[in-house]
N, C-alpha and C positions, 0 to 999 in steps of 0.2 A: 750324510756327511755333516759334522759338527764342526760350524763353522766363525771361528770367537769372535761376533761382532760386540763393540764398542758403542752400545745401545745410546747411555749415557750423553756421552761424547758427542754422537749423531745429532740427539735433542740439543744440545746445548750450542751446535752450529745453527740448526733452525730457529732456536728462538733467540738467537743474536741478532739474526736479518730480522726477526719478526718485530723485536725493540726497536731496530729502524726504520720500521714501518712497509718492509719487504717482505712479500711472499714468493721470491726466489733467489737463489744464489747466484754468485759468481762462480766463474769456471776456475778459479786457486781453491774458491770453499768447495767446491765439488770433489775434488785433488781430496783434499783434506776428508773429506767424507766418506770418499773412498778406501783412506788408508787407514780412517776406522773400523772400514766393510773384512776387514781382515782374510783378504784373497786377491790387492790386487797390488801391481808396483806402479803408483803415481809418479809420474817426473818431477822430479824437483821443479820449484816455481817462486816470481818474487814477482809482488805486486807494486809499478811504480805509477802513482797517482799522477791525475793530470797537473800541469803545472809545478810537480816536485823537480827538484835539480840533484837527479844522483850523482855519486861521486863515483868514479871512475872503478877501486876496485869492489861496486858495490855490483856494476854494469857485468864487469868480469868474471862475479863469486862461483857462477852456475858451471857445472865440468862440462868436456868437450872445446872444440873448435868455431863451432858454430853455435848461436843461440836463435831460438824462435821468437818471436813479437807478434801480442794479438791483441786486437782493439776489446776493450774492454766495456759495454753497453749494455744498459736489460733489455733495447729493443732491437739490435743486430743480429739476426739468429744467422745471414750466410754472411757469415763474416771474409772469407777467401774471393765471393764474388765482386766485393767491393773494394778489393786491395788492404782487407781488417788482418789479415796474416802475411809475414813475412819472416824468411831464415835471409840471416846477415851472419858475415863474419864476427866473432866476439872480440874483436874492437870498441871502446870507447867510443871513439867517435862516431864510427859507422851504425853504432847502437843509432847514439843521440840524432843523429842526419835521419834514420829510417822512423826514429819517434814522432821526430817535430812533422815529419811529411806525411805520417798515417794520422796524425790528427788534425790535419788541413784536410788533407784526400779524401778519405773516409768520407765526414759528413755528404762531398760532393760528389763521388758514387755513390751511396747510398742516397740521395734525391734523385740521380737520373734511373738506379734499379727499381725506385718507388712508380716515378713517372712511366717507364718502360711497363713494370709488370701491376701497373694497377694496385700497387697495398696502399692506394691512402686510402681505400672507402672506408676504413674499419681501424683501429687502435688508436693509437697515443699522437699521431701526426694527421689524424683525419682533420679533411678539411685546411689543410696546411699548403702551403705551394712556390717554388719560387725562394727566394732568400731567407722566406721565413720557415721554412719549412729546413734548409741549411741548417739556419742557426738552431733551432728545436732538437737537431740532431747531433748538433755538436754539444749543446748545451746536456745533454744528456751523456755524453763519453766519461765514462769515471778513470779512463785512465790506458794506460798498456798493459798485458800481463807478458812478463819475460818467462821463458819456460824452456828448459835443459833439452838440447837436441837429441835425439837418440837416434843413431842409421837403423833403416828397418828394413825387416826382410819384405815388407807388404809393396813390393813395387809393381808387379803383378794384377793381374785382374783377379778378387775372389781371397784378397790377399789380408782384405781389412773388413774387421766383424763389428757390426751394431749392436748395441745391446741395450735394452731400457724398460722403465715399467709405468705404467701409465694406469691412473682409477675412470674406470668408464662407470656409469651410472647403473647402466644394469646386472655387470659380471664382477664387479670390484676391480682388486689390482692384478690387472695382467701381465704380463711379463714378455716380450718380443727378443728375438735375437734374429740376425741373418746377412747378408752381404751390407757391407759398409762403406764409409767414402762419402766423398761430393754425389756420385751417381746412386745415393742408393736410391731413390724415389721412382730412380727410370729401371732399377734391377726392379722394385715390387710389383710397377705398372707394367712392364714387358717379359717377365718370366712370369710360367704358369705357376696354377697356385700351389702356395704351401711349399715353392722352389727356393724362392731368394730369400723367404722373410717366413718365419712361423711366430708364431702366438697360442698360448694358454694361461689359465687362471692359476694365479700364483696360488690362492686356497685348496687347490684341489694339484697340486704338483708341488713336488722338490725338486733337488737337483740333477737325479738322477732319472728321474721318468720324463724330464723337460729336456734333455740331453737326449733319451731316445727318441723324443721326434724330431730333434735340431741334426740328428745321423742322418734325416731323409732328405734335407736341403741341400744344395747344391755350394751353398758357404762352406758345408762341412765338408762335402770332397776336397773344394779346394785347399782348405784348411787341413788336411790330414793327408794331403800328398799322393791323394787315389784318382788323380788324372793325371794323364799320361806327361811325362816331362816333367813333372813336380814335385817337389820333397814335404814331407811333414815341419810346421813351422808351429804348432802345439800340441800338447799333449790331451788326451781325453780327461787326465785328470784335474787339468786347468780349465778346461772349461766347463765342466761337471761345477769345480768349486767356485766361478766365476757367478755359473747360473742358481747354484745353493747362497751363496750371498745375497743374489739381488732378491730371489724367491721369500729369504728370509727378513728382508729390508721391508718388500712389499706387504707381508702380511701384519709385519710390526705396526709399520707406518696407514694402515686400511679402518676403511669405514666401518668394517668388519670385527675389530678389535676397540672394546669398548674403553680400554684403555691409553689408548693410542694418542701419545699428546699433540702430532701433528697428523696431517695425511698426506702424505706424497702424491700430487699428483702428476707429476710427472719428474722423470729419472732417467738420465738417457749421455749413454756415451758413444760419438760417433766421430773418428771410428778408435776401435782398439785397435790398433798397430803391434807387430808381432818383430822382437829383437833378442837372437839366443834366447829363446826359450823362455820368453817372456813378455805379457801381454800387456802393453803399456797406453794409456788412455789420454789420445792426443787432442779431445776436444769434449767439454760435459756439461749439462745443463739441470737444474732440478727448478721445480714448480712446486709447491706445497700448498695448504692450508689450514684451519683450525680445526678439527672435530666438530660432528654433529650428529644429533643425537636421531637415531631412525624409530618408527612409530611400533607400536604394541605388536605383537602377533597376536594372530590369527587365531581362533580355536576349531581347527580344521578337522578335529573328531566331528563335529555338527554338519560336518558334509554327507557324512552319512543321514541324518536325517534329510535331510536335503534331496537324497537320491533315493531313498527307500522309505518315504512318507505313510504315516499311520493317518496323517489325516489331512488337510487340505483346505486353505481359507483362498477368495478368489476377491478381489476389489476390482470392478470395474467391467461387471458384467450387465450388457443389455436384457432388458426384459421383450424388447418391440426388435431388435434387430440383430444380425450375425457382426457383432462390433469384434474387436480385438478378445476382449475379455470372453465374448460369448463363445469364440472360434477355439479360446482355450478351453475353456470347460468342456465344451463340444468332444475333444480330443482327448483330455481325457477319462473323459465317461467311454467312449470309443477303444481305450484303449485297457480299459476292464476296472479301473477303480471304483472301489464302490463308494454310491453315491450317499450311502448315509455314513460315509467318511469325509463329505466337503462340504462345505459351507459358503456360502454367497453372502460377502459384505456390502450391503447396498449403496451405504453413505460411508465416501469418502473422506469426509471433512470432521474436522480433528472436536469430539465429542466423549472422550473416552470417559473426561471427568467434568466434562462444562453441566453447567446447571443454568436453563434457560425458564424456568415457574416463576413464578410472580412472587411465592413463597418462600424458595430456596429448599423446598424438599427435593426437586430434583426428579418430579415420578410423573408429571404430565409432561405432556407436548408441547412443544413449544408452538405459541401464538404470531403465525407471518401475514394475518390478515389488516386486511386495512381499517375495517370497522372493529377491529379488538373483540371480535366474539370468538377468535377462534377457532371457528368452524370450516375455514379453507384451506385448502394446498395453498404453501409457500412458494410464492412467484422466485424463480432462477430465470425467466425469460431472460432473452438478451434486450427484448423493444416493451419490458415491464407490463404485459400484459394479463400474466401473469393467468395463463390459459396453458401451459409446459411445464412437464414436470424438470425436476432437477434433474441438471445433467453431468452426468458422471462418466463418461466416458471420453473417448482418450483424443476422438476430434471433434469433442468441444459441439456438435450439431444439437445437444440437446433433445435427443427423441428415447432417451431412457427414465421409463416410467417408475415413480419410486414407491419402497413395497411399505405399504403402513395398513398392512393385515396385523390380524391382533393375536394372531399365533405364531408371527416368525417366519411364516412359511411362504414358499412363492408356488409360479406355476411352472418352476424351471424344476419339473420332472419328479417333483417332490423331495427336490433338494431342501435342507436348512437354509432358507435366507432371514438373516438378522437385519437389525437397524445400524447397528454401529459397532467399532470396535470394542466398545465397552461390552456391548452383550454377546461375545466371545463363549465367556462361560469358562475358557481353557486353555493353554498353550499348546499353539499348533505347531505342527512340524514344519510346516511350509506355508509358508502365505506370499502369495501370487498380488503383484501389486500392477495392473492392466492398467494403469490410471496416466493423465500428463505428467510432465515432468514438473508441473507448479506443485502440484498437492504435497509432492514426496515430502519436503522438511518439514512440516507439519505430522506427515505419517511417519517416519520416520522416527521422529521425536516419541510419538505416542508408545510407537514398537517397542523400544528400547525402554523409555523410563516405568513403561508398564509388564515388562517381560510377555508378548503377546508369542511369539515366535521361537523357532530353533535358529530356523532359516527365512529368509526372506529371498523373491526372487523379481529382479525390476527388470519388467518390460520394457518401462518407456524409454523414451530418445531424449535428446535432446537435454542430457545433463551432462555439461560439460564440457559439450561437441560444439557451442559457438561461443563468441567473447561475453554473451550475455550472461550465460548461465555459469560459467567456470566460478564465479565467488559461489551462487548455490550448490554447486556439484562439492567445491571445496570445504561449506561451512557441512554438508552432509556428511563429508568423509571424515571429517573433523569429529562429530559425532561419535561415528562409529567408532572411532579409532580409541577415542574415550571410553566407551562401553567395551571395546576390549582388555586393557587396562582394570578394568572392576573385576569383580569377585565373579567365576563363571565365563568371565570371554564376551559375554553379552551375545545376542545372535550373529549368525555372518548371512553377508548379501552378495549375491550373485547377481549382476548386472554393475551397472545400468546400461539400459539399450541392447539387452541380447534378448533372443530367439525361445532359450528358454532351456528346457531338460526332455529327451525323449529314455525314460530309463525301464527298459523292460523287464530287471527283476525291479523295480519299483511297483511295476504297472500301471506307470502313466506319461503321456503326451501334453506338456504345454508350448507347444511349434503352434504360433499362430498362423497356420498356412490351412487353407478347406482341405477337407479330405478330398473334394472334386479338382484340386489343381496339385495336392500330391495323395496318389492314393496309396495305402499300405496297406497289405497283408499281417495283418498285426496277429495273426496264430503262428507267421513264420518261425522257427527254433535261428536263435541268434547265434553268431559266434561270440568267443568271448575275447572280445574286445572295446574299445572305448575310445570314442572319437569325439576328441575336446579343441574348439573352432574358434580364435578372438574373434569370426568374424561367421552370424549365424549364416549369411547366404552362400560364405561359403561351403558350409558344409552341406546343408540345403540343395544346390545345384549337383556336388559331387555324389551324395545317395540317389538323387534321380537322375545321374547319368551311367553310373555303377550301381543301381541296383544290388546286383552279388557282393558286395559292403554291406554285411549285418552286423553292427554293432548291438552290443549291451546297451553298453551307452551312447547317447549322443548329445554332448556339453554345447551350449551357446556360453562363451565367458563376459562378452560383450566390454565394456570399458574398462574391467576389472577395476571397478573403482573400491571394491572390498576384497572377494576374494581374486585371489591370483591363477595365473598358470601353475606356478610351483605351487601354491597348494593343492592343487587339481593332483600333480603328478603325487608329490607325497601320500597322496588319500590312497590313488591305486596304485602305489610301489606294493602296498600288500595287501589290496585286493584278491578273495580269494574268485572273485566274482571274473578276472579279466587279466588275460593271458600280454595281449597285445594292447598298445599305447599309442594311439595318432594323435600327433598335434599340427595345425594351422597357425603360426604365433605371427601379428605385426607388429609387436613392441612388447618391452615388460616393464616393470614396475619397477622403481629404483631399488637396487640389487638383487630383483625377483630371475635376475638369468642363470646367477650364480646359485638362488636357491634353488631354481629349477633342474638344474646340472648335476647339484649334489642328489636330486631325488630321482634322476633318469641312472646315476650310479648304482644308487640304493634298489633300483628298479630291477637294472641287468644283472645286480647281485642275487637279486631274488628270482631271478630265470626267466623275465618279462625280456619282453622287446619292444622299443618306443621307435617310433618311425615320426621322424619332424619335418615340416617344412616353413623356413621362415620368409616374409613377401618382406621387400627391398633389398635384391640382391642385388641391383646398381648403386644404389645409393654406399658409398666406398669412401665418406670422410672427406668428397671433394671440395667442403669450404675449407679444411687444414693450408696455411700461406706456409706453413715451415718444413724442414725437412726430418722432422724427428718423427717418435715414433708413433702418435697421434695420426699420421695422416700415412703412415704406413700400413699399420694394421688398423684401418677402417671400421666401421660398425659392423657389416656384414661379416668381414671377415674373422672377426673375434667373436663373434655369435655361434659362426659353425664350425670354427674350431674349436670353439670349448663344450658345444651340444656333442659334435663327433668323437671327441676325447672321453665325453663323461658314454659314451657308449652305444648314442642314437643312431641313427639307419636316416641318412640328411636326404632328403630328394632335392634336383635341381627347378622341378617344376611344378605344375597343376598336375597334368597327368602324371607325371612319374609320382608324385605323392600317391594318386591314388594306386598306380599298379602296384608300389612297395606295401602301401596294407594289402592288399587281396593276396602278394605273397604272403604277409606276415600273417592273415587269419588263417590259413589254408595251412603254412608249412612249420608254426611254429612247433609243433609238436615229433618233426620229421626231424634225424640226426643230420648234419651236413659239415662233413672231413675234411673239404677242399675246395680249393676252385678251376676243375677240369672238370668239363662241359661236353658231352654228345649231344651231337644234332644228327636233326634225319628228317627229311623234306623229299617231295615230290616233285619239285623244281629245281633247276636249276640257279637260279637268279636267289631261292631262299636260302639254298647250301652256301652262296656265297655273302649273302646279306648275314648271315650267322657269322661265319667267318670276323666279316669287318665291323663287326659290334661286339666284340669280344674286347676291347681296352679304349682305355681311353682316360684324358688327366685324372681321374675320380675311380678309374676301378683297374682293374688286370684279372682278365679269366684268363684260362689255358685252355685249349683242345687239345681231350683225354687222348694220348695214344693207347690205341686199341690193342688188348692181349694177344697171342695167338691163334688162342681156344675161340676167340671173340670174333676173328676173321674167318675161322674156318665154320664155324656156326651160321656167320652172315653168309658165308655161299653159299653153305649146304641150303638156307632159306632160299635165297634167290635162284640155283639150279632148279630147285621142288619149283615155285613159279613161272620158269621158264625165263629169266629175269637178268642171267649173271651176262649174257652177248650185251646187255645193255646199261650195266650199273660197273663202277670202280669201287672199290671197299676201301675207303677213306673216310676220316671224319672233319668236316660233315658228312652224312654219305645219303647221297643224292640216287632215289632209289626207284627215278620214273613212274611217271602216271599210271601204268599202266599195275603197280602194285595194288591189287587188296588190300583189304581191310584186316583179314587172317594174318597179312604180311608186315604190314604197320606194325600190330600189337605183336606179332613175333620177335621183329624186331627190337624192336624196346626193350622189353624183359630182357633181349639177349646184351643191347647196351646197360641198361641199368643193372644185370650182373658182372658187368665188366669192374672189377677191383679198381680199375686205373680211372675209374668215371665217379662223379662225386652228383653230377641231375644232367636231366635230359632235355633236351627240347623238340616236340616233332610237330612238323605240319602235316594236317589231318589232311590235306590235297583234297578238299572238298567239291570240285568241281571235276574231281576225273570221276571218268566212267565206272571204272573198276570198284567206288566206293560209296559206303549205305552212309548217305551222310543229309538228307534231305526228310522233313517232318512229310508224313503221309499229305496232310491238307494243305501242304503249299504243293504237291503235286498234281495239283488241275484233275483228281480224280480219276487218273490212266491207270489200268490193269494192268497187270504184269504185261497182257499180252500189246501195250498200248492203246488198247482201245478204251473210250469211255461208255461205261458202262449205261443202259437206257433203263429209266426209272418209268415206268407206264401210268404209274398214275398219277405223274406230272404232263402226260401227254394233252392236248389240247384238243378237243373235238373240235371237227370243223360243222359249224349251224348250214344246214344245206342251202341256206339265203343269203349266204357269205359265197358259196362258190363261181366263181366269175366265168360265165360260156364261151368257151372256146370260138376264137376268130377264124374260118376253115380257110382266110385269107392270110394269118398269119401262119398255116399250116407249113412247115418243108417236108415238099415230097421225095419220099429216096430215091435214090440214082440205082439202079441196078448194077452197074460199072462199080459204083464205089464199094458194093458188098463185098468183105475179101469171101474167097470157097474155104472150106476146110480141107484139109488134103490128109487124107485117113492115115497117111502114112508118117505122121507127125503127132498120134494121138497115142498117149504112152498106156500102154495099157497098167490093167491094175493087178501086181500080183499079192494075192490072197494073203501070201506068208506074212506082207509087210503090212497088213490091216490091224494096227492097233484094238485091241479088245479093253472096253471101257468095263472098269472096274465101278459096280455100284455102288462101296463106298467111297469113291473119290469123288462122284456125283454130288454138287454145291447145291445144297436147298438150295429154295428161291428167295428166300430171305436173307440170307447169308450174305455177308460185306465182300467185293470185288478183293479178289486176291491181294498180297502186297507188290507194291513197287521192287523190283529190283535196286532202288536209290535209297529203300524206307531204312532209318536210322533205329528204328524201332524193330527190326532183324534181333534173333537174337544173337548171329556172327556177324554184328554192324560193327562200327570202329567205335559208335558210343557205349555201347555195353562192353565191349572187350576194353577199351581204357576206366571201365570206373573197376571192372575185374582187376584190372592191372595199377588201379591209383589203388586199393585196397591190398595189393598183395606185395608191394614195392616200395619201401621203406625212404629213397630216392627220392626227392623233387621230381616231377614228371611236369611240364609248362606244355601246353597244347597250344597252335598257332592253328586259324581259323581264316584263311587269308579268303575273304569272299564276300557279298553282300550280306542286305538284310533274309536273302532268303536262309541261311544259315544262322540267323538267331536264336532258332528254336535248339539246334545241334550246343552252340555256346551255352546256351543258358542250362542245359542238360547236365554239360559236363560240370561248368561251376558248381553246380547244386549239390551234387556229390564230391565237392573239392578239388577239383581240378581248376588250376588259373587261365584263362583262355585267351589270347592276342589276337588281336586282328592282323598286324604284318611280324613275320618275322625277330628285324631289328633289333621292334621294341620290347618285344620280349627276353631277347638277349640280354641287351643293356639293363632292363628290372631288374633279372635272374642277376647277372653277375654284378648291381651295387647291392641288392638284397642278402645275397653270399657274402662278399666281402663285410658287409654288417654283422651279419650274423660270425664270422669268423675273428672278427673285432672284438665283438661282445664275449666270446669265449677266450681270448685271452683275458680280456680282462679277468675274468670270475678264476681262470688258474692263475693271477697276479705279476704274469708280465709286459 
């Protein structure tokens, strides 16, 4: 919708207030600003300054019966709770009577609202109290605004709409709309989410795609006369145009637009009021500021180097102990790179062009002895003794011995170790910087003004994580952000204070963690996917707790003090390397949310799936004292409305992050129609735990009604088992323990051809009888026939000087009484016919392993073989629930391996499966554009 704003015009209100030294408007300039916005109808208004003396029909001019009065202040935001609003008769006098008393009044409710709700600790009155705090507040009233009554339809609850835009630091200008009024604060706090109040990124919406999510709130029922008793009081095309204006306001007025003479940061009309068909703005506030200017980008092609290294420089590696640096190298030699592609920087201290000779040629060694010959190691002791070598590593103990061998070479496995950055030789792809966080500005410096690097990746801590270091962390990034800016981009750095890069098409590990406290299987075939973590322990903890999470990649971002999130995501939008996207985020960079959003769009456009979860979902904007839209749509909540809009799969947790990747690596490649769901369980309590995890604020599955054909196929199964006196054919459909394994996998196939089903979910009833669901060696070595089997040449001889002589005193002598008789007539005899004849080849060598178990999963009609038959032949989501101990490990991890998702209860399987679905059917509208 083209919508004729009055660009111009706009500007020349803000920099009116800005000549008087204001960076906000009054609510007449707001009026006025508006009726530049060219969408909406402002009420007429006249502003009468404090201390002026209007004239009667100046009091009168405005149409209607009645006139409104409203105290006029930059720092009264609830102006109604402190008597700053009043409708009087339009009388003259009655005006002048309600003026003179709202500018006594006022100041003095608004001291005792101060006192009551605590806002002195913070603004313009802090520290204020008592008379003086009165008069501060009166001193500040610029006046009353008169403003033209209009009767409105909004008397009603749901009757009156908020509307506003606000610049948050990470997403830009966003945009909110939803119930309005004095109460909207308790609509956004007491209705669920995304009901009373929604929010999205004005950059990434118009008017018309911000209107389709403003249909799902509960404002819009009311507003559109689709609850019961109600009439329509606007039309869709008013507020389509309402929300294309402000969409268009915010993007002009954005940090984003490098033209932009002001920034709006905040914009907010509360509430619109609705009269014949017409949306009238009974109260508005704007915020702004100056433009400024954001730093270089990035050259985020170099991430490639980064993850797929041709060569490899290490600083901060021990020679005498497993230090940090050492644990990386360790890792990745372990994990297949070849070692005459890396190289060992010994000396971390900044020599790339010092000249320390006596001469100034620069080609001997420098002289740290005390007697001037020479001929000693240079004391770094800490108690100058100068018997330790230099110490270069990362806590500072000083037991790293330094290499001044005269070929370069160390005994670290006959890797390249040089003396210093200058003897480099070459520009590496990746140089691994294991070192403290003092060294960096100096290394740093070197990197950059010597071109030594593509990439750079900083281990260490402690830059810019306490108040000591934030000017170093700051004068670093400062740096780089310069050498972006030059010819080439300069190199980019990953860190500081992260974990590192595990990239298996790279073929290398620098996770400084021992292979003895995480070990890996590092020939395992990965999925493709990519698990990028601001926070390395997190992701750390979640692969060794899920295992069956194999990523490609695995990112530590750590402070992001270079590179970002969003360039992370940009890099694999077109990856051909990685299907699926997990992110961990605690925070982004200033406007890195907004970059990231456009590149999780750019992602699902290209047929990927990003699955996010971001930490601080309490945190909700509760230091906001006003009621606009700042403290409505909180931090949290405009993070995951705009990540969910741009197309992501949002978890609400730890574990649920993790269950949505192991669906997304597993199912991305599976079609999925809908969201109706079969279940089929062995229990009772799971038929119904299925059932009641099927909805909830965040997602809506359905339970598939089942075909015909679909019903008459499940009895025909169940008759064949003897099964139907005992089972109801519903879904869920609860199909007693006493079901096979034959039965299970029958089943399935026959739901997963049901048309009306879109995935499945079945509990493998691992602990009934009837099923092979048990690894042979957790079965305590019982034969088929339960007995354990005797191994003879584990028997023990007994030494004839070990056997202990019988006491003929401990002897019991039999009772002849107690003998029972045999009574002949009780002795069955044996007839011939039923004498089994032993077949000589069924005869078991003697070396031949004890039959199997009847339990063993390893059967080839077990339920593990027949579902990975059946995860290969079934097009369908298929989710396995394993509801059982650790003795079932073996069976879970069977199934995952061959792709299959495996739950422990029920529930949470459901709840995965159906926000996983809903994602992924999200994601598909997107890519067909509605």
């Amino acid at each position: 919708m083209n919508i004729p704003i009055d660009f111009e015009s706009i500007t020349a209100i803000l920099n009116a207030a800005w000549q008087e030294g204001r960076n906000f408007l009054y609510e007449y300039e707001v009026y006025t600003l508006l009726a530049c916005s060219g969408s909406e109808t402002p009420p007429r208004c006249s502003f009468i300054p404090k201390n002026s003396r209007p004239l009667d029909h100046e009091l009168t001019a405005l149409p209607g019966d009645r006139t409104v009065l409203k105290i006029v202040s930059p720092n009264i935001v609830h102006k109604t709770e402190v008597g700053g609003v009043r409708i009087v008769k339009k009388e003259p006098n009655l005006i002048r009577s309600a003026l003179r008393g709202m500018l006594y009044e006022v100041p003095e409710n608004y001291t005792a609202w101060i006192r009551r709700y605590g806002e002195i600790s913070s603004g313009p009155y802090q520290g204020l109290g008592g008379d003086a705090l009165t008069t501060a507040i009166s001193r500040d009233i610029k006046g009353v605004l008169q403003v033209q009554f209009i009767p409105s339809d909004s008397g009603n609850f749901g009757n009156e709409l908020i509307v506003g835009l606000r610049a948050t630091r990470e997403f830009g200008t966003i945009i909110t709309a939803g119930l309005g009024g004095t109460d909207t604060e308790l609509y956004a706090e007491k209705f669920r989410k995304g009901q009373a109040i929604v929010a999205a990124s004005t950059a990434m919406n118009h008017g018309h795609s911000f209107f389709q999510l403003f249909k799902k709130s509960i404002s819009y029922q009311k507003l559109a006369g689709l609850t019961r008793g109600r009439r329509r009081i606007v039309t869709d095309e008013q507020l389509i145009e309402c929300f294309d204006s402000f969409i268009s306001m915010g993007n002009h007025y954005s940090s984003k637009n490098p033209r932009a003479p002001f920034i709006i940061e905040e914009l907010e009309i509360n509430p619109f009021a609705f009269s014949d068909y017409l949306m009238v703005p009974l109260d508005g506030m704007c915020r702004f500021s100056a433009p400024f200017s954001l730093g270089n980008s990035r050259p985020i092609g170099k991430i490639d180097n980064l993850l797929h290294p041709g060569s490899i420089g290490i600083i901060g590696v021990s020679l005498k102990r497993r230090n940090f640096g050492r644990i990386i190298l360790d890792n990745i030699l372990a994990q297949g790179f070849k070692p005459e592609n890396i190289v060992v920087i010994r000396d971390g201290k900044r020599d790339v062009h010092r000249d320390d000779t006596r001469d100034g040629t620069g080609d001997v060694p420098r002289d740290d002895t005390k007697d001037g010959t020479g001929d000693a190691p240079r004391d770094d002791t800490r108690d100058g003794t100068g018997d330790a070598h230099r110490d270069d590593i990362m806590d500072g103990t000083g037991d790293v011995p330094r290499d001044d061998t005269k070929d370069g070479t160390s005994a670290l496995n006959g890797i390249t170790c040089v003396g210093s950055l200058s003897a480099l030789g070459k520009k590496l792809d990746l140089l691994i910087l294991a070192v403290g966080a003092a060294h960096l500005p100096d290394l740093v410096d070197d990197i950059i003004e010597f071109d030594l690097a593509f990439s750079v990746m900083l281990i260490s801590g402690g830059m810019g994580e306490t108040s000591g270091s934030k000017e170093m962390a700051s004068r670093i990034m400062a740096r780089i952000d310069n050498a972006h800016a030059a010819p080439g981009g300069g190199p980019i750095f990953l860190g500081a204070n992260c974990m590192g890069v595990i990239s298996n098409p790279g073929g290398y590990d620098t996770w400084f963690i021992p292979e003895e406290k995480l070990p890996k299987i590092r020939s395992e075939i990965c999925h493709r996917s990519a698990l990028i973590s601001q926070s390395g322990a997190f992701m750390l903890h979640r692969i060794h707790q899920c295992p069956e999470l194999k990523p490609a990649y695995m990112i530590s971002m750590g402070n992001q003090n270079d590179l970002t999130l969003g360039d992370m995501l940009h890099y694999f939008k077109k990856s051909d390397n990685v299907d699926v996207i997990g992110v961990y985020a605690e925070g982004f960079n200033c406007l890195d949310g907004l970059w990231f959003c456009k590149a999780v769009r750019e992602a699902i456009l290209a047929g990927k799936e990003v699955v996010f979860y971001k930490a601080g979902r309490t945190v909700e904007g509760k230091a906001a004292t006003s009621s606009h839209t700042a403290s409505l749509a909180g931090d949290y909540m405009v993070c995951e409305s705009c990540v969910k809009q741009a197309g992501a799969i949002v978890a609400r947790s730890f574990s649920e992050f993790q269950d949505l990747l192991l669906l997304a690596e597993n199912f991305h490649g599976k079609p999925i129609k809908g969201n109706r769901l079969a279940g089929l369980s062995g229990a009772g309590f799971e038929a119904v735990g299925m059932a009641d995890s099927i909805r909830c604020d965040d997602f809506r599955m359905e339970l598939a009604p089942l075909e015909t054909e679909t019903r008459f196929l499940i009895g025909k199964i169940l008759k064949e088992k003897n099964l139907q006196e005992l089972v109801t054919i519903s879904n869920p459909l609860d199909i007693n323990p006493a079901a096979d394994d034959d039965a299970h996998a029958r089943l399935i196939r026959v739901l997963a051809d049901d048309p009306n089903v879109d995935a499945v979910v079945v509990s493998l009833s691992p602990m009934s009888p009837a099923t092979r669901t048990l690894e042979f060696t957790k079965i305590k070595n019982l034969d088929i026939n339960g007995y354990m089997p005797v191994d003879s040449s584990k028997i023990m001889p007994l030494n004839a000087n070990e056997i202990m002589p019988a006491d003929s005193n401990e002897i019991m002598p039999l009772n002849a009484n107690e003998i029972m008789p045999v009574d002949s007539n009780e002795i069955l005899p044996v007839d011939s016919n039923e004498i089994m004849s032993v077949d000589s080849n069924e005869i078991l060598p003697v070396n031949t392993p004890p039959p199997l178990s009847p339990y063993d999963m390893n059967h080839e009609m077990s339920i593990k073989n027949l579902m990975m038959q059946l995860a290969g032949d079934v097009k369908k989501p298929i989710v396995a629930v394993v509801d059982g101990g650790r003795l079932y490990d073996p069976l879970r991890d069977a199934l995952m391996d061959k792709g299959i998702p495996v739950f422990n209860v029920c529930d949470r399987a459901v709840a995965a499966l159906s926000l996983y679905i809903q994602g992924r059917l999200a994601a598909d509208c997107i890519r067909a554009g509605c």
